[in-house]
C-alpha positions, 0 to 999 in steps of 0.5 A: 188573851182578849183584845184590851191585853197586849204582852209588854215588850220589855218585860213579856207580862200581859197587861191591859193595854187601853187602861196603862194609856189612859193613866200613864199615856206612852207607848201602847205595848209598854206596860205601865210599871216599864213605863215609870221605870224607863224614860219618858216617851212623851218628852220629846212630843213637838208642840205643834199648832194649826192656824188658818186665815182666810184671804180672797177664795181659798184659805191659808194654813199654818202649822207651827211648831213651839217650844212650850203649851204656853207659847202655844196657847198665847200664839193661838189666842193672838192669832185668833184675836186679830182676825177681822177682816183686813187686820194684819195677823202679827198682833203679839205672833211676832214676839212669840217663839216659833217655827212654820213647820208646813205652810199651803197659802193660796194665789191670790189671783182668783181667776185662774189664771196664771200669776207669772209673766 
């Protein structure tokens, strides 16, 4: 058994590995004819996206999660499409559904110095 072969764990057949991912795609140790016969293990993939804007010095990041490509896609090309500076980033985002799964913004006091009281 050279490196491109893995033995499938559903049915114990040795299959090329590198070739059933790039045709079906799933899980590496599935072969290809146990991947079209079980479910697919691609569907539940989230659909998640990265947004960054820049404000004062250090950039503000975004990673959203949507429930479609399309919604994706249109959240992007929003997003993008307002990035002049001092525009608000709220073009069409806002009718758009989705979720912020992680956010890091940085303090806008550039001096170091602390921003509490």
């Amino acid at each position: 058994m050279n490196k491109k072969e893995k033995i499938c764990r559903e049915c114990g057949d040795t299959f090329n590995w590198e070739a059933k991912i790039r045709i079906h795609g799933g899980y590496v140790n599935v072969c290809g004819d146990c991947h079209m016969m079980g479910p697919d293990p691609d569907a539940n993939t989230p659909v998640l996206r990265g947004v960054v804007a820049g404000s004062g010095k250090m950039a503000a990041i975004s990673i959203v999660r949507f429930e479609n490509e399309n919604d994706a896609d249109d959240y992007v090309r929003s997003f993008n499409s307002s990035s002049a500076f001092g525009n608000r980033k709220t073009n069409r985002c806002n009718s758009i559904p989705f979720e912020h799964v992680g956010v890091n913004i940085g303090s806008s006091n550039h001096k170091g110095k602390s921003c509490g009281s």
